[in-house]
N, C-alpha and C positions, 0 to 999 in steps of 0.2 A: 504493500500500500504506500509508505513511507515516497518510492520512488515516483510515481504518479503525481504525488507533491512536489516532489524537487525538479521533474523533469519537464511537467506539466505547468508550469508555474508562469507562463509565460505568452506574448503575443504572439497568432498565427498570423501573417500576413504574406499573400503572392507565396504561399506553400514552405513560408520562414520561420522556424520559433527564431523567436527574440524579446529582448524586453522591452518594451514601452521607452517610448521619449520624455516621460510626465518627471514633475518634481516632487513625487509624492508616491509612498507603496499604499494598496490594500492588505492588510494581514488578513491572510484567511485563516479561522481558528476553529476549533473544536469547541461546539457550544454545548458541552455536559461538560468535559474542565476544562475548556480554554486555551489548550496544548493550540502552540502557534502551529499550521499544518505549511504556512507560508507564505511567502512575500514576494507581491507582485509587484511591481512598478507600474503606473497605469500607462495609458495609451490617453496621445492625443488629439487633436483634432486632425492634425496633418496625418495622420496614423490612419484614421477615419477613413481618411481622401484617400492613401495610399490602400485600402482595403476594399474599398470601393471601386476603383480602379480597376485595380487586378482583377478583382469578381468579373468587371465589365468586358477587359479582356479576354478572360478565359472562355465566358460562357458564350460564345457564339460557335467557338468549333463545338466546345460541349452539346450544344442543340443541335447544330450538323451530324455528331458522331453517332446521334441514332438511338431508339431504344432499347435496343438491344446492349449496345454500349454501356449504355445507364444501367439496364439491368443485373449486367454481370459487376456495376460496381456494388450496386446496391445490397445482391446476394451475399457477396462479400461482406460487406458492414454486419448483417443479420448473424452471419457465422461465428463473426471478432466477437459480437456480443454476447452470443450462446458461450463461445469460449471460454471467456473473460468476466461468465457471470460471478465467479468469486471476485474478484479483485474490484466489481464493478460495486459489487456489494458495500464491502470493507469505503469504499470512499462515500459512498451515500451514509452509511452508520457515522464515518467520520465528522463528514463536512456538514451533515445536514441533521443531524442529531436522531435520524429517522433510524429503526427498531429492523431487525432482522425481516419483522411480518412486511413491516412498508417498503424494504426495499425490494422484496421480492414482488408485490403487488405493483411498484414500478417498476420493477424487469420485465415482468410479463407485459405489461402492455405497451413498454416499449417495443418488444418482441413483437407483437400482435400488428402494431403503426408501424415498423420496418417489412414486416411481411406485405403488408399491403400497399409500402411503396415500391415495391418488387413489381406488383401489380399492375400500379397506377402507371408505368412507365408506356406499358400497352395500352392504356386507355382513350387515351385521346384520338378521335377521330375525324379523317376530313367528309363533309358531307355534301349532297351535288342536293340542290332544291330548285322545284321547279318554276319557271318565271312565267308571266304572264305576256312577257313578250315574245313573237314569232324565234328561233333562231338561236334564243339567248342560253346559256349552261352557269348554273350559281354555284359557285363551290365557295364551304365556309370550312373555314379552315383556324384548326386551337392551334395557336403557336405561344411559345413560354413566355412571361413578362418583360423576363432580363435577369433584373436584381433584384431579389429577395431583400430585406431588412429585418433581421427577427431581433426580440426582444424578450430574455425566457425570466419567469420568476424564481422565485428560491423555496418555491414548497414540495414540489415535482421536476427541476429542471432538466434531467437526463430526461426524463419523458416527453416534457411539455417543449425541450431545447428540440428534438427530433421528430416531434410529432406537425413541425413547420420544414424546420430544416430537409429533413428524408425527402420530404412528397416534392418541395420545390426542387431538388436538386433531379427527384425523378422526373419532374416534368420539365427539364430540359435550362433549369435558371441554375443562375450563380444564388452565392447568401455571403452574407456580410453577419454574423453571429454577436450580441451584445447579450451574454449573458448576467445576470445579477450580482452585483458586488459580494454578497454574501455565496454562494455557490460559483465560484468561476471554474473549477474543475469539472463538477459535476455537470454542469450548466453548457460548459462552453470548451474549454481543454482536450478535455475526456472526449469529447464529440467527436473535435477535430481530429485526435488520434485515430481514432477509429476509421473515420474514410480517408487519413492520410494511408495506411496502412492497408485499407480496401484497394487502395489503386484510385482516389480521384485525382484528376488531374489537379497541379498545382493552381491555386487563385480562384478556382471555383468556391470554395470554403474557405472562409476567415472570421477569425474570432477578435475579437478586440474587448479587453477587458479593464473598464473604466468606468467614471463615476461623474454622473452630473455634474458636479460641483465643478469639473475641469472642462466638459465639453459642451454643456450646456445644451442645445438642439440638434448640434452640429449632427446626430447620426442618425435624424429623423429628414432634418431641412437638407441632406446633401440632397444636389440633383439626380443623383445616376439611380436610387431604388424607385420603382415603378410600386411596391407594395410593402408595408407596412405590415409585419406582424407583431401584436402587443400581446403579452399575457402578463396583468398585474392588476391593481387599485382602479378603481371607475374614476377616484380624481384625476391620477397622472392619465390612464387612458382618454380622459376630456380631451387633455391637455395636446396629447398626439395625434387626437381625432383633429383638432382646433387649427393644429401646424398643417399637416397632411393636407387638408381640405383645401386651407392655404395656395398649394402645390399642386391639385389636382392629382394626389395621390391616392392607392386605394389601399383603406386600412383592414387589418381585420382584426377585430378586437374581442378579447375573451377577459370579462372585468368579474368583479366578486358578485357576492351573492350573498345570501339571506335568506336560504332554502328552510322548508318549513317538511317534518314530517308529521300526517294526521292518520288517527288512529280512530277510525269511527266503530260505534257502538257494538259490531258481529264482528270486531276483527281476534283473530288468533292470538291474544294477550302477551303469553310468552314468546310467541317469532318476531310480533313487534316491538318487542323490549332490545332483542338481540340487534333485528335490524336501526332500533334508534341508536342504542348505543356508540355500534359500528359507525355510522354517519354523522354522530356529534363526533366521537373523539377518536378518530384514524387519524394517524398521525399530530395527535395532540390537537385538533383541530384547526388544523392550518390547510383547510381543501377549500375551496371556493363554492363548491357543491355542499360541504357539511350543512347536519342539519341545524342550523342557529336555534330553531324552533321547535320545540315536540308540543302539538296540540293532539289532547287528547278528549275522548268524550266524557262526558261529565260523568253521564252512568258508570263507568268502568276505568274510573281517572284514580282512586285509590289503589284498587289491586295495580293497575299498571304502576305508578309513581315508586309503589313499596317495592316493586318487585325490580324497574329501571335502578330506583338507587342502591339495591341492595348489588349489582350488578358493579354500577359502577365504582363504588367502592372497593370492589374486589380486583379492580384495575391494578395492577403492578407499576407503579411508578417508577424511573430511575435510568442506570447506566443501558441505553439504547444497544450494546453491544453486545448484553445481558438474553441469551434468546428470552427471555423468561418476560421479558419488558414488551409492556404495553403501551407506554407515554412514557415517553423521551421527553429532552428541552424541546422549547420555542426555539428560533433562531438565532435569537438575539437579546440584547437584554431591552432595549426599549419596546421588542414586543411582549416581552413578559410583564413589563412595569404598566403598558397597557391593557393587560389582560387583565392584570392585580386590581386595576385603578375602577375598570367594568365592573368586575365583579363588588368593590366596594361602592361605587356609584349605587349600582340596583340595589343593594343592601339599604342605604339611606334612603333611597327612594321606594322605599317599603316594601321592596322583596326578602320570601324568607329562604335563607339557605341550607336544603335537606344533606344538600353536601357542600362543604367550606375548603375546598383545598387549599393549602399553603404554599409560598411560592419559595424556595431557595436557589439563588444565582438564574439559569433560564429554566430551571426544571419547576413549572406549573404545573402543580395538581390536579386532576376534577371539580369542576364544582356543579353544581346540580341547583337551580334558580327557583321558586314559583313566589306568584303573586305580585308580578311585577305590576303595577299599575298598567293598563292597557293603552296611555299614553304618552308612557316614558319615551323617547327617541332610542329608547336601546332595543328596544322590539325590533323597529325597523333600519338599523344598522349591521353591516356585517361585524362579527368580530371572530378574531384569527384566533382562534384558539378554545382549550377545551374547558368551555366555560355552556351549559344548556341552558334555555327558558323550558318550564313545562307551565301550558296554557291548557289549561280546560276549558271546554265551551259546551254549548247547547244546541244539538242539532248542526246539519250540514249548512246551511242557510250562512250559521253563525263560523261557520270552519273556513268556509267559502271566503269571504268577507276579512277573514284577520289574515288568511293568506298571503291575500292580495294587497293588501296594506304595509308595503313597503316599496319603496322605492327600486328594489330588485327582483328580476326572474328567469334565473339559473336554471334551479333543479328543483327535486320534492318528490314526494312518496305518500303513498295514501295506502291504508291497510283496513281491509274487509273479505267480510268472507265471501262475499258478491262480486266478483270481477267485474261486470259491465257499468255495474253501481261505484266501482273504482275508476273506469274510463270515463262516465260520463261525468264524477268531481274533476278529473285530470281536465278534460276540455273546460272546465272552467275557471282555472287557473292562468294566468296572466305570467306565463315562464318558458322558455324553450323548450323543458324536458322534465318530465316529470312520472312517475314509476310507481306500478299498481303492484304491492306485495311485496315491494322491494325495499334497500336502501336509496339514499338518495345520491351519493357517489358513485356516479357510473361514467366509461368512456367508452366506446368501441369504434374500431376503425372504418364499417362500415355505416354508420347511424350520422347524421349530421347532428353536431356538437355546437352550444352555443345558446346564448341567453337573450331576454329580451328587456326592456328598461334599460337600465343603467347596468346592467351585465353585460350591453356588450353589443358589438356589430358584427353580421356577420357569422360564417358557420364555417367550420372546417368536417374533414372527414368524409367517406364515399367521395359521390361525384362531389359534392361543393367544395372538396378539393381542389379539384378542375376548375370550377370557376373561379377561386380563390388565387390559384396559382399559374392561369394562364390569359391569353387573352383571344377574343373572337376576331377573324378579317375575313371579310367579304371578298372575292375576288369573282369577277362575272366573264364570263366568254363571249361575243359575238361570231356564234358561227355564221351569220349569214349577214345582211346587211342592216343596220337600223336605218329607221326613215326619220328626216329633222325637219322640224318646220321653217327652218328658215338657211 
């Protein structure tokens, strides 16, 4: 592991490690004890340009050299990862504080988005339609953007850094990679290893790993990306939408959320204890998908509540490297000091807490919420981390209605013993994606992915990949002669 840090530690650029031009490192650390894992030098603006560049260079033989080309690189990546799924492990436990269960639940579905960009390579097709004029042949034809721009967060970023990265590179583009100051390995390094090592060509893939504070717009406002991809905060994603738009860029934005799981009056008590739990606190509750919310039915909100807390308490707290560990740290400590601060907030604001976790250094505890006033703002806010509300309500009517009463619409899950009677609550929720008998944390490579409100523009996954990461051109034939009026 040790060496992935030392060797990894550094800007890819035009197929270069190197370090950064900036006058400042990032210390990447272990956020359970803080063991420095390494030190980056950041990357600057000019770095940007020079990655940008190179991408731009690269990727027009790359689109010439074919899908097939692509696929044999792609194949390759899929196999480094099947390989290297120990060592891939070891750095997500390290860097991200995440638990033996979550890094395997991000291996796998990395796995699953690398397989289907194998796929996706053959996807794209040209199609002849027919015109209404005498003679004429329309052929519309997907050809690749250019330049990718991704932007991965630090909850999931081996995932979330190649669940952009893969499909674009399949579908014929360069990428310019900005992963999160806090996972730059994981996020971003690590990536680049992999299809340096796959065989991609030099400058197609570049990583740059730096921090607002140095570059300010510079790797959204360059000219050369055609598309934008953001996965992070609905504020900063504003923020990118606001530039982009600017630019006539196209974005594609996957923001937080404030998912709610309901548990109405026939549902199977104990599978939904199992399935809320899972969806508040995977991975400490740092999923964009997790459940913020457990509304339960009034009737049956005792037996549940008893039976949820006694569950969660049974959570194993502690060293993430621990198989035995269930919740690991937060990332960082100012997200732990805001998770502390939530939880104390809703307490003064007259919630009772059936479970009070403690916070030492980033490793937050559990805590388990109810009786939050129903007009607190913390209802409808996301928060990172593993902190629940439980909402009892009256009736679907009433389920319906507190759902929707946030400003975001990710994910959600609704439990009953009636499936159709689960479909027809799902249609009335106001969210991209939402799941009958299930948790509320779900991805899969072929479903389109993607929330609505302030979650986000935009869907990745299946074909809306395709659209995501290509573009449409008309090109028309004249086989015989047109007539003009003048």
């Amino acid at each position: 592991m040790s060496s992935y840090f030392t060797d990894l530690a550094q800007q890819y650029i035009d197929g270069e490690w190197r370090p950064g031009t900036g006058s400042w490192d990032i210390i990447d650390c272990n956020p359970y004890d803080g063991e420095k894992l390494a030190s980056i030098t950041i990357a600057t603006v000019d770095e940007i340009d020079q990655a940008y560049r190179a991408a731009a260079r690269a990727q027009r033989d790359w689109a010439a050299a074919g899908a097939f080309a692509r696929r044999a690189v792609l194949e390759k990546a899929l196999r480094l990862v099947e390989e290297r799924e120990q060592e891939i492990t070891e750095v997500i436990i390290a860097e991200l504080g995440g638990t033996g269960l979550k890094a395997a639940f991000e291996l796998h579905l990395a796995k699953e988005f690398l397989r289907e960009s194998v796929n996706l390579t053959m996807r794209p097709e040209t199609k002849v339609l027919p015109s209404p004029d005498p003679g004429k042949e329309n052929r519309l034809y997907r050809a690749p953007v250019g330049v990718v721009g991704v932007i991965s967060p630090f909850n999931f970023p081996f995932l979330l850094s190649l669940k952009s990265v893969a499909p674009a590179l399949a579908l014929g583009n360069g990428v310019v990679l900005k992963p999160h100051q806090d996972t730059p390995v994981t996020g971003g390094s690590l990536v680049a290893k992999i299809f340096e090592d796959a065989g991609l060509p030099p400058g197609l893939l570049n990583v740059i790993i730096t921090d607002i504070a140095e570059i300010g717009d510079a790797f959204i406002e360059h000219p050369v990306p055609k598309v934008i991809s953001f996965t992070g905060s609905d504020k900063v994603g504003r923020h990118v939408a606001t530039v982009c738009a600017g630019q006539f860029k196209r974005t594609i934005l996957e923001l937080g959320g404030n998912s709610a799981l309901v548990v109405l009056d026939d549902a199977d008590i104990d599978y939904a204890v199992d399935a809320a739990v899972f969806s508040r606190y995977v991975h400490q509750g740092q999923v964009c998908m997790a459940a913020n919310r457990v509304l339960v039915d009034r009737s049956i909100a005792a037996e549940f509540t008893d039976k949820f807390v006694a569950k969660v308490k049974s959570l194993p707290a502690g060293d993430p490297s621990d198989p035995a560990t269930v919740i690991g740290p937060v990332i960082n400590s100012s997200q732990a000091e805001s998770i502390s601060s939530t939880v104390e907030q809703a307490i003064a604001q007259g919630a009772t807490a059936l479970v009070h976790g403690t916070t030492t250094d980033n490793l937050v505890e559990p805590s388990v919420l109810t009786g939050l006033p129903a007009d607190s703002p913390l209802l409808r806010q996301e928060v990172f981390g593993p902190v629940a509300f439980l909402i009892p309500f009256d009736g679907e009517e009433e389920a319906v209605r507190i759902v929707n009463d946030t400003p975001y619409g990710l994910s959600g899950a609704v439990h009953t013993g009636d499936v159709e009677r689960g479909v027809r609550f799902a249609q009335r929720i106001d969210t991209g994606m939402f799941h009958v008998n299930d948790g509320t944390v779900h991805d899969e490579p072929l479903v389109p992915f993607g929330g609505e409100k302030n979650s986000g523009v935009g869907r990745l996954n299946g074909e809306t990949t395709l659209d995501a990461f290509t573009t449409l051109k008309w090109i028309s034939i004249q086989h015989g002669r047109s007539g003009f009026p003048f």
